[in-house]
LOFI-445839 format. One record per residue (C-alpha): residue number from 1; residue in three letters; x, z, y. Coordinates in nm, 2 decimals, m for minus. Each point is the difference from the previous one (the first is absolute). Layout:
LOFI-445839
> NUM; ALA; X; Z; Y
...
end
This chain:
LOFI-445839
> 1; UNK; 2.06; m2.42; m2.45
> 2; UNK; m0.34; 0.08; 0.21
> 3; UNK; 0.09; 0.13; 0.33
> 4; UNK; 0.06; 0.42; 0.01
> 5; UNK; m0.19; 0.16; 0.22
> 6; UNK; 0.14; 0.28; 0.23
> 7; UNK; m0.12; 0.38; m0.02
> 8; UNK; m0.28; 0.12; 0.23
> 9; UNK; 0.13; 0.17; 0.26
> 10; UNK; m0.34; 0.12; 0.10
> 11; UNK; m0.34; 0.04; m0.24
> 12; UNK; m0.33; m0.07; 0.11
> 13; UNK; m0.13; 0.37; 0.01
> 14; UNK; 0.23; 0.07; 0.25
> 15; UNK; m0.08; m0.25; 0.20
> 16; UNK; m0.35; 0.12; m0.07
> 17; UNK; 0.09; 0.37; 0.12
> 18; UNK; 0.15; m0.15; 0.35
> 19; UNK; m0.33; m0.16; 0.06
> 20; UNK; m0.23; 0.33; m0.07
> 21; UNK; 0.27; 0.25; 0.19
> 22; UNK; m0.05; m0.26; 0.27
> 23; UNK; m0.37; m0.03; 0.02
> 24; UNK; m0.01; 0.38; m0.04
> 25; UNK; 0.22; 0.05; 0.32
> 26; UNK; m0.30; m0.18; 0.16
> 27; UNK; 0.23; m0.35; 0.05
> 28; UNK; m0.27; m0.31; 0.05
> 29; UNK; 0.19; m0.34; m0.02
> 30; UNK; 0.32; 0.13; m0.10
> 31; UNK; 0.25; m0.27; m0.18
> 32; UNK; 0.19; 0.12; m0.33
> 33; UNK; 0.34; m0.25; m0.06
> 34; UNK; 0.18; 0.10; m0.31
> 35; UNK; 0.39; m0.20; 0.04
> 36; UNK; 0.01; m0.16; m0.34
> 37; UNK; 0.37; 0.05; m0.04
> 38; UNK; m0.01; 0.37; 0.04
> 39; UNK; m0.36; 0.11; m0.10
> 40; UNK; 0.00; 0.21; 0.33
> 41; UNK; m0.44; 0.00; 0.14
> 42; UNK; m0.01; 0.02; 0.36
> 43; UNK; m0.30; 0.12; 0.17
> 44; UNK; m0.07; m0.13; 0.38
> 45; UNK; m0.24; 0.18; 0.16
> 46; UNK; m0.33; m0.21; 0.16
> 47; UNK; m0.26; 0.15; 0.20
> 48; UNK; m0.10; 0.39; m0.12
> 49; UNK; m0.34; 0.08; m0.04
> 50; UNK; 0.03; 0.47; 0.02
> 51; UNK; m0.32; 0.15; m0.01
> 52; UNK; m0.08; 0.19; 0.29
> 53; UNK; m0.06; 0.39; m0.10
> 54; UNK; m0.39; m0.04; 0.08
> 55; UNK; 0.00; m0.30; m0.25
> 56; UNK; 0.19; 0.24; m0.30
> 57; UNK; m0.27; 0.26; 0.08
> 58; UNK; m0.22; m0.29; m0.07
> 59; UNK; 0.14; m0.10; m0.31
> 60; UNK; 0.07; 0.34; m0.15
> 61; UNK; m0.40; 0.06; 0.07
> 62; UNK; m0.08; m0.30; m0.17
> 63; UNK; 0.21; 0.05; m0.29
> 64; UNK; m0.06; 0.34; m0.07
> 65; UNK; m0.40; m0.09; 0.04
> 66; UNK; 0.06; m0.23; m0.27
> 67; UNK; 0.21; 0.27; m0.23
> 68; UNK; m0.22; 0.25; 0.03
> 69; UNK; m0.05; 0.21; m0.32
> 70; UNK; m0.34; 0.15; m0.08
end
């Protein structure tokens, strides 16, 4: 008999979804361990990179420049 394998206790898209939420919270260098027995993702936090309010001024100039309609 071929060797069973166990059920996934995480998929990939969730994995996935721990890395965006945590690049969206503005993490830089954060680790993501997901404990093979349990399935359970754990983010650390590394350094965070916020946007100063100046710089989201910036951006939202920039992108509604760029979204312009007319």
């Amino acid at each position: 008999m071929r060797g069973q394998r166990n059920p996934l206790t995480f998929r990939q898209r969730d994995l996935a979804r721990a890395i965006r939420a945590a690049q969206a919270a503005g993490l830089r260098n954060a680790r993501v361990t997901v404990d093979p027995g349990t399935g359970k993702i754990t983010v650390e936090a590394g350094e965070s990179q916020r946007l100063e309010s100046s710089d989201l001024d910036q951006e939202l100039a920039e992108f509604e420049g760029r979204h312009r309609e007319g």
